[in-house]
C-alpha positions, -999 to +999 in steps of 0.1 A: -606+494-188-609+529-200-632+542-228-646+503-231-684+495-222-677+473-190-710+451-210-692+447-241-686+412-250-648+414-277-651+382-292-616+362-293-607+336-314-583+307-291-570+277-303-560+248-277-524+256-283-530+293-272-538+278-238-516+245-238-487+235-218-453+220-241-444+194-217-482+172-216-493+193-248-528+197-229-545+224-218-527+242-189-537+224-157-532+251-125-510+272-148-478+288-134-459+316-150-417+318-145-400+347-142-388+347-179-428+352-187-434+313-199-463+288-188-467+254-177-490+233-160-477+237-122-471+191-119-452+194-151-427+220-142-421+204-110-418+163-128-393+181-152-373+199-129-374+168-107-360+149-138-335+170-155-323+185-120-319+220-129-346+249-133-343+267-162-375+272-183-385+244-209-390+273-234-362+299-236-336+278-208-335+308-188-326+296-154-328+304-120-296+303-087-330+292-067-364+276-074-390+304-081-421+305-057-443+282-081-478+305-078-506+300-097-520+322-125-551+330-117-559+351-153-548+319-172-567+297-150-600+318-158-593+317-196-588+275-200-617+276-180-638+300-201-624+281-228-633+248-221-670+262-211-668+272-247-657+245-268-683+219-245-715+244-259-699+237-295-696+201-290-737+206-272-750+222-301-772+248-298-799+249-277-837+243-283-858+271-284-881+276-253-919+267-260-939+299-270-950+316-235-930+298-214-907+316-191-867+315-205-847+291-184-823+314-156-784+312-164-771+284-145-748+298-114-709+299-125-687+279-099-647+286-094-647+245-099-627+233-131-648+216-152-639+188-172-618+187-200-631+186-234-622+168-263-590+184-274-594+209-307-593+245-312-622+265-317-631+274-351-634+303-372-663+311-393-659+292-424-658+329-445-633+346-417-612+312-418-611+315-456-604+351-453-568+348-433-565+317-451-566+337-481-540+367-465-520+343-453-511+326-485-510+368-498-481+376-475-465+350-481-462+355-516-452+387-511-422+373-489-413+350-516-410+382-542-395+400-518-366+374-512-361+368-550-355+403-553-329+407-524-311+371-539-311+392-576-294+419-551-271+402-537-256+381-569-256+415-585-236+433-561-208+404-561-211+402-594-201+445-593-170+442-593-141+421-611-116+403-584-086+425-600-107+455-585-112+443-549-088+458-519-065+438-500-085+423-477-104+405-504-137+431-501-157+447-523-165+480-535-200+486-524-219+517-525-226+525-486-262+527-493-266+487-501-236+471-480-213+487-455-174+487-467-157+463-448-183+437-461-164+407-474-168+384-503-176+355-472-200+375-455-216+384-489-219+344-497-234+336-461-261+365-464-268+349-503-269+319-488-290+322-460-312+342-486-317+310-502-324+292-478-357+313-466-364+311-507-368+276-506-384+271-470-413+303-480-417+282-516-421+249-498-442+256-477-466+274-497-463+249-521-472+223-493-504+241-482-518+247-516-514+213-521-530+198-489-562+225-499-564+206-531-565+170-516-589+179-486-617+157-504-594+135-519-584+102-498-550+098-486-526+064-489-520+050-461-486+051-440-469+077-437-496+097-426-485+127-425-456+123-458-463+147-484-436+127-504-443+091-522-418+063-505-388+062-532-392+033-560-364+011-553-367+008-594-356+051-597-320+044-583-300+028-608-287-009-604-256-012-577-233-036-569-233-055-536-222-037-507-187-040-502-192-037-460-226-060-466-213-086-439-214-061-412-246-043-421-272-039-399-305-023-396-311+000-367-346+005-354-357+042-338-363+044-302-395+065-292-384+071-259-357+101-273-383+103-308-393+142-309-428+153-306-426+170-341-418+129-359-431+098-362-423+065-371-434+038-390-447+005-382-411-014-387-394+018-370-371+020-399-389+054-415-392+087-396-412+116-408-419+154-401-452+152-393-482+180-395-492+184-361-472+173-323-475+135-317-493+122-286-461+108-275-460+105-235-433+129-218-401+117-215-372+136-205-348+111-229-373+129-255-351+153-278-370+190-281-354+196-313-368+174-347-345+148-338-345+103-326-319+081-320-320+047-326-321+019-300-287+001-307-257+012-292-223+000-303-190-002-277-172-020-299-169-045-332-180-030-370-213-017-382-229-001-413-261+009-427-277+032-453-303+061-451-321+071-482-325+109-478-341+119-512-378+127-497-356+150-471-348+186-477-325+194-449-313+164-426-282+153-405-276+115-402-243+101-380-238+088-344-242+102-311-237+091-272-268+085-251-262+113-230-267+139-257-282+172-242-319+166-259-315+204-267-285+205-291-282+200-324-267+167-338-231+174-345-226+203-321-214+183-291-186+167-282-201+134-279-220+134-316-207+134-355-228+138-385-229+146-421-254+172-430-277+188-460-284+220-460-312+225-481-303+228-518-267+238-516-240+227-494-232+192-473-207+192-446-196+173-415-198+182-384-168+164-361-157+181-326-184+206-327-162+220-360-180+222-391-160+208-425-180+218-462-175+189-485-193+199-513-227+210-533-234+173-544-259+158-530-259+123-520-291+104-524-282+079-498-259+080-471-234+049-459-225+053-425-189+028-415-184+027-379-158+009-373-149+011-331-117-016-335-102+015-348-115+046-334-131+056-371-163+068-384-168+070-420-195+087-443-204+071-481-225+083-511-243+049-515-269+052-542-247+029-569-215+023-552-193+034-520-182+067-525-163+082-494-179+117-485-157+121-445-137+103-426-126+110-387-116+098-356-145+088-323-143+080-291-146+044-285-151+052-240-192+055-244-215+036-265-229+050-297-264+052-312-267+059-352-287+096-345-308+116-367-318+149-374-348+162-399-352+196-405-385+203-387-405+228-405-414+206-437-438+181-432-438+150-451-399+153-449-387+117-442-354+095-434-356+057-444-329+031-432-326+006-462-320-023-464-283-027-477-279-051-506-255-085-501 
């Protein structure tokens, strides 16, 4: 390369995810690169395509009329290779100093052979670089979270700028040009505040969440959930309820880890799912959803069913019922084959029914009831926590079986979904 000393050594800092393929979650093994610019070991790409059927890429789902030429990257193969080299002398140790007046030992010959695979991990930063971006990182985003505030404080100022009496037939309001364009309606205005909001709390939880975990690095965690940053609820916090009116045709779904994303896990009596810190190990699975999303094993075709999902250590979830054959990309809720009741954060639930989205409300509910009742074509949503209160009500399809589905929000970890036990 030009103007660089073809000696010089640039140090570069790569982590195994750098070099790692998103269908085994290992390094890349023969790497191939798609048209669209996207990796993957070369046997993966072809056991997926083989699977799904069709050859868009697992990344972006930019497809191809014809099966690209699957080639392999040669520059990629060199780095996992350098980088395995690497992170094998870390795991040596250094080595010992020749004896004095003996001859240094020659630089053992390099071979084009893959060597073996190392023990997965990235390698590390110097513990006063790694403290530095640490420290930057935790800067900007501070400085996003100020910045945010600042635009919310716009926003509600500029609908608060005018009175309604003063707004133009069209229900809009009477910006300067400089801040919002004219034909900017009170809607548009709420989305943007909303949306606003939204990165607010996700920037404030999550540097919440990291100072946090610094503090506890030498302090010994509980034991299941791993990876929950928030306590399993006290059955003793909700206040007494009566028995469950539908309490003879409760049940109590278990999740299936054959369609459990890599970003959950479970726990031991598959009835609590969690966001969890790092990818699972889980083995590849095309029933695997690539969103933060499981359903659960059962599948009802007919007959009445109900059970109850505490949501209060959840920020932002989705719980209802979906077929089996629910693309593994899509959200629950926008297919035709799924329905759902959703949180959004801290300020609006709605349902989501026929790919059509319905806003019920800013309350809340701390548990969710969910009545499926197939004798009669309905699906019903409850507010739980004391008694049945009904949140939705629509019509399914009783011609394919349905699983209860779920969907956490998947960048909080510790964020969790419990099926409870529903009280007789």
């Amino acid at each position: 390369m030009a103007g660089l000393d073809s000696g010089l050594a640039v140090p570069v800092w790569l982590a195994e995810d750098d070099l790692g393929c998103i269908i085994c979650h290992g390094l890349l093994d023969c790497p191939t690169t798609l048209p669209c610019g996207h990796s993957f070991c070369r046997s993966c790409l072809k056991r997926l395509w083989t699977a799904r059927r069709h050859r868009d890429c697992p990344t972006c789902r930019e497809g191809a009329a014809q099966q690209p030429r699957l080639q392999k990257n040669t520059l990629l193969q060199e780095l996992v290779d350098k980088y395995k080299r690497a992170a094998r002398e870390l795991q040596a140790g250094p080595s010992p100093a020749p004896a004095a007046g003996s001859a240094p030992a020659p630089a053992p010959a390099r071979t084009p052979a893959r060597d073996p695979a190392p023990a997965r991990g990235p390698l590390r930063l110097p513990a006063q670089r790694q403290e530095a971006v640490q420290n930057n990182i935790m800067k900007v985003g501070q400085e996003l979270t100020e910045l945010v505030e600042q635009l919310v404080d716009i926003v509600k100022s500029l609908q608060n700028q005018r009175p309604l009496s003063e707004r133009g037939p069209d229900n809009e309001l009477s910006i300067p040009s400089t801040l919002v364009t004219s034909n900017t309606s009170e809607e548009k205005m709420k989305d943007a505040l909303h949306d606003l909001e939204e990165i607010q709390e996700k920037l404030r939880e999550n540097l919440t969440w990291k100072e946090a975990s610094e503090e506890q690095t030498q302090v010994e965690l509980p034991e299941a959930p791993s990876s929950s940053s928030c306590p399993l609820p006290d059955q003793g916090l909700l206040a007494p309820r009566r028995a469950s009116r539908f309490a003879q045709w409760a049940i109590n779904p278990t999740f299936d880890l054959r369609t459990i994303s890599y970003r959950l896990e479970v726990s031991k009596d598959f009835q609590t799912v969690t966001v969890s810190q790092c990818q699972q190990p889980y083995p590849w699975n095309c029933e695997r959803f690539s969103t933060s999303q499981v359903l659960c094993s059962q599948a009802f075709s007919s007959g009445q069913q109900y059970w109850e999902v505490d949501t209060r250590c959840c920020s932002h979830w989705a719980v209802g019922v979906a077929s089996w054959g629910m693309s593994r990309d899509q959200i629950l809720g926008r297919t035709m084959d799924s329905w759902c009741v959703e949180w959004k954060g801290n300020s609006q639930l709605c349902a989501w029914h026929m790919v059509k989205k319905t806003v019920l409300g800013s309350d809340r509910p701390d548990v969710v009831g969910i009545w499926l009742d197939l004798k009669e074509g309905k699906l019903a949503f409850y507010s739980a926590a004391n008694q049945e209160k009904l949140l939705y009500e629509c019509t399914v399809s009783a011609s394919f079986p349905l699983h209860p589905a779920f969907w956490l929000y998947g960048l909080h970890p510790g964020n969790s979904l419990i099926i409870k036990q529903v009280k007789m």
